[in-house]
C-alpha positions, 0 to 999 in steps of 0.5 A: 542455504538450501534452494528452499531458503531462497524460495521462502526469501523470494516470497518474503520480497514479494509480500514486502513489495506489497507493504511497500505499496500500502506504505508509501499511501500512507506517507503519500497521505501523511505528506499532505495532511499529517494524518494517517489514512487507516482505511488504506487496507480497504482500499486494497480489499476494494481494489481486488474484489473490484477486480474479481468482478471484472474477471470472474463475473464478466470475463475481462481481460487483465489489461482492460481491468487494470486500469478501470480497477486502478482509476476506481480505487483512484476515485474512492481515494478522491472522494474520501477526501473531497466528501467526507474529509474535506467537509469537516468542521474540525481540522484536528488531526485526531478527529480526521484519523477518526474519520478515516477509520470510520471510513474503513469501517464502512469501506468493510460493510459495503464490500461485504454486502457487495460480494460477500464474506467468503475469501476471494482468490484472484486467476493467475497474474503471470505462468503457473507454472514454476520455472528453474534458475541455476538450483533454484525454482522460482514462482513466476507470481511472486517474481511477478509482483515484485517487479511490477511493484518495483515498477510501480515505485520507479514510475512513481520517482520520475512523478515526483521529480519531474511532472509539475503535480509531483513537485507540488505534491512535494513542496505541500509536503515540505510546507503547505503554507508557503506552497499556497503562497506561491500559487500552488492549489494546495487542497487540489493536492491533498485531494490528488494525494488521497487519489494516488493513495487509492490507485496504490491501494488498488494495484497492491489489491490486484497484486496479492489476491492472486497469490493470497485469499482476501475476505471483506475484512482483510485490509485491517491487517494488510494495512497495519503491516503497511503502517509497520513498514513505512514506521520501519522505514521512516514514516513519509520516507518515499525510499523509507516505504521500499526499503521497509516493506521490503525488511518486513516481508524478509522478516516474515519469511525468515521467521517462517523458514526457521520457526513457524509461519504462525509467528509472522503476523506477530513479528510485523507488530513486534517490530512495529514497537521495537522501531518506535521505542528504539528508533521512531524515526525509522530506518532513514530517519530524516529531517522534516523536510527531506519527505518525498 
């Protein structure tokens, strides 16, 4: 395989790291309620645009936008759940996912009324410039976001198995009725869950925009492939999200590399289908208590 081959790879694991991300929010959320968050792609869009302002319009530095963009998008998880989700009457699982769509739908109306319909680019994260591994040349932004994300999920392993709130989360996961008789304030977590959804959302966003231009409606895909990727990888699955996100950037890659970059959002979905009708469990399928 030539340099370029390799290239194209790199750049697939970086996007896939980004799935990855948007993936684990899904199943951080599903964990807790059994429902599917579809406005977790407009948390990234939010989280990026947010960012946007910070940078460009009042020239903050990335170290000071990152954690107010992170804690935002934080706080509009939260409140999703606590204002909106929380206060419904019906508890049926159809109806919140309807819920949550139309939270996506409004998320969409007010970034676009915010900044805008036209793409949003954010500056560099990392060197511009391209620097030279043995024969390859490598993109400092997309070995940038893969390792920042990497980071992201091994921070997000020690909070889950060794902080208390990580082990609460854990146990509401595995059975949310026996973990509220043993003391743990399940609705706190569920609203802890939707909060650590927004904060993956927001990091993810801050990741990709600088490497990929978003617009106001950009989550719908961005999150969809999220979906594919934690289908892909075992739905709830914290290792299931990784490993899926990373095979779906791969395989968009690799379709771009030998057929054409046209076909890759096509594949996302093509193997979102194939999963559920051959293996709907995933790629580590895994009993109803073995989640995060």
């Amino acid at each position: 395989m030539d340099a370029v081959f390799w290239q194209f790879c790199l750049s697939g694991l970086s996007a896939g790291a980004i799935y990855a991300l948007i993936a684990l929010g899904f199943g951080v959320v599903e964990n807790a309620t059994g429902i599917v968050n579809f406005a977790q792609g407009d948390f990234l869009v939010f989280g990026a645009f947010l960012a946007s302002s910070f940078l460009l319009s009042w020239h903050c530095p990335y170290w000071l936008t990152y954690p107010v963009v992170i804690f935002s998008t934080a706080l509009l998880g939260l409140l999703l759940e606590r204002l909106v989700l929380a206060r419904a009457r019906s508890r049926e699982i159809l109806i919140l996912v309807f819920i949550t769509v139309g939270a996506s739908i409004f998320l969409r109306g007010i970034i676009k009324e915010i900044w805008g319909k036209r793409p949003l680019a954010l500056p560099p994260l990392f060197r511009e410039d391209p620097f030279q591994l043995g024969g390859l040349v490598i993109d400092p932004q997309n070995l940038g976001i893969l390792l920042v994300a990497l980071g992201a999920f091994f921070i997000l392993h020690l909070f889950f198995h060794y902080t208390l709130w990580g082990k609460a989360m854990r146990a509401v996961a595995v059975d949310p009725e026996t973990a509220a008789l043993m003391g743990i304030p399940v609705s706190r977590v569920v609203a802890a869950s939707f909060a650590l959804a927004g904060a993956l959302g927001g990091l993810a966003g801050m990741l990709i925009a600088p490497v990929s231009p978003l617009s106001f409606d950009s989550g719908v895909v961005i999150g969809l492939k999220g979906f594919a990727a934690a289908i892909l990888g075992g739905y709830g699955h914290f290792g299931g999200a990784l490993l899926g996100g990373l095979c779906l950037g791969l395989l968009e890659a690799l379709s771009a590399y030998f057929v054409s970059s046209a076909y890759k959002n096509v594949l996302a979905f093509a193997v979102l289908v194939l999963v559920l009708l051959v293996r709907p469990e995933g790629i580590l399928g895994r009993r109803r208590g073995e989640r995060l």
